[in-house]
C-alpha positions in Angstrom: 29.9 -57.6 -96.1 30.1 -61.2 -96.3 31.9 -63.9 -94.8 32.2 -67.5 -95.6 33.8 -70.6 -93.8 34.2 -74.5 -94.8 35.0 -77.4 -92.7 36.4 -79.8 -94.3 36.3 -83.7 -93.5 33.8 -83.4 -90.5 33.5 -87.0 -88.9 30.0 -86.9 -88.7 27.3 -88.5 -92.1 26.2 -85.5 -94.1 22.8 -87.0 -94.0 22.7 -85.7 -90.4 24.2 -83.2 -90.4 22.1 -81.8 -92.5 19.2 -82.0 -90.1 21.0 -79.0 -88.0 21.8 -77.3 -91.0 18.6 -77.1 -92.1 17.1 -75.6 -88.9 19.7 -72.6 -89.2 19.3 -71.8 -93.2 18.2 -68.1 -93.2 18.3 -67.2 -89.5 19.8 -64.4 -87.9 23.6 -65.3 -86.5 22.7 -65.0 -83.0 19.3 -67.1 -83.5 21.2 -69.5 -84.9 23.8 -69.6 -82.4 20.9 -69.8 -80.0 19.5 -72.9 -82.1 23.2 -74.3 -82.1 23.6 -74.5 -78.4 20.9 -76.0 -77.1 20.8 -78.6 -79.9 21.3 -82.0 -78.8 23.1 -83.3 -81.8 26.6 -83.9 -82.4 26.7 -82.0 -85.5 25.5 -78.7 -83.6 28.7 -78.6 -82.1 30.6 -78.8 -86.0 28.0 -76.9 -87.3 28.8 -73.8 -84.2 32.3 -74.2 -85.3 32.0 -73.1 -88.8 29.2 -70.5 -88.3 32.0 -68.5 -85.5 34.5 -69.0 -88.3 32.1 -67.0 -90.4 31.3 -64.5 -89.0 35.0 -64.0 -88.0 35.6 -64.2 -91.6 33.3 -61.3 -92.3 34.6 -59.0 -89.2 38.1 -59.3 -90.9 36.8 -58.3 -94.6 35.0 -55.7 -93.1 38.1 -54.3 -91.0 40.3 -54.8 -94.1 38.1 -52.6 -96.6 37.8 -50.2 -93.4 33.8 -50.7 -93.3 31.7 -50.8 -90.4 29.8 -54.2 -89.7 27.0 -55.1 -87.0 27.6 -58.8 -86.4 23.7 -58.4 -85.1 23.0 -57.9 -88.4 24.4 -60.5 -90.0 22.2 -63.6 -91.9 22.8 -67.6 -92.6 22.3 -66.5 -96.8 24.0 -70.1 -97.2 24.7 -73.2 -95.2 25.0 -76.7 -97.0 26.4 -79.7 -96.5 28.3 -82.1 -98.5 29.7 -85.1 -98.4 32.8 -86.0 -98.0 35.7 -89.1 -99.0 34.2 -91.6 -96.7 37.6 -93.8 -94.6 37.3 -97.4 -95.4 37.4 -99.5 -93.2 36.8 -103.6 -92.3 35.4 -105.8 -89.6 35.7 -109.4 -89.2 33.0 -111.5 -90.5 32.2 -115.0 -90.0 34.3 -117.9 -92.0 37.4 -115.8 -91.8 36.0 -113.0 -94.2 36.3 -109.7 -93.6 33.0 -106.8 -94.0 33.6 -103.1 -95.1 32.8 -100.0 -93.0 32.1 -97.2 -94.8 32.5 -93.6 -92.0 31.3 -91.5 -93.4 32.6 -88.0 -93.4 31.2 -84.2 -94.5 32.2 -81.0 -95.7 30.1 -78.2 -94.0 30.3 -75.0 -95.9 28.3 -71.5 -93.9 28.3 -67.9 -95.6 26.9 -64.8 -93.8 26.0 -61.8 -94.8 24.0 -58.5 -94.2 20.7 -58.3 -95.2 21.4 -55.5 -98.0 24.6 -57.7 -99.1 22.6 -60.9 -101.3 
């Protein structure tokens, strides 16, 4: 069974967010939860989001073709990050011009499945 999830506009730079993503890529669900939570960066906490919504996903395929799944079992097969439609903003500048701010924003897409399933 397999389950995907994507977050869409995440607040946070894909560049890093990516750094999290990264350390979760082909780990078993609860070892990347375990990575997740005691990860100090902000993008842990995005990054947790999606991988419960997941998971979730794949409990619900798996209940709707009436097949048993071990969430245990379950495997990050693919976790990547991409960026997103950045909001533009401006900030006064000196002489009476104006600057832009680019924040940056991220798409975060997570797929898990069993080990026999990719």
């Amino acid at each position: 069974m397999e389950g995907r999830a994507i977050q869409r506009s995440v607040r946070q730079s894909s560049r890093k967010m990516r750094l999290v993503m990264d350390l979760i890529r082909g780990k078993n669900v609860n070892e990347a939860y375990a990575i997740l939570q005691f990860n100090k960066k902000l993008a842990a906490k995005q990054i947790a989001k999606t991988l419960k919504s997941a998971v979730s996903n794949a409990q619900q395929h798996a209940e709707r073709a009436n097949e048993s799944l071990d969430v245990d079992q379950l495997i990050v097969v693919d976790a990547q990050v991409q960026m997103g439609s950045p909001l533009k903003r401006f900030t006064a500048a000196a002489q009476g011009r104006a600057t832009p701010i680019r924040k940056r924003t991220s798409h975060v897409h997570i797929a898990v499945a069993t080990k026999g399933a990719k």
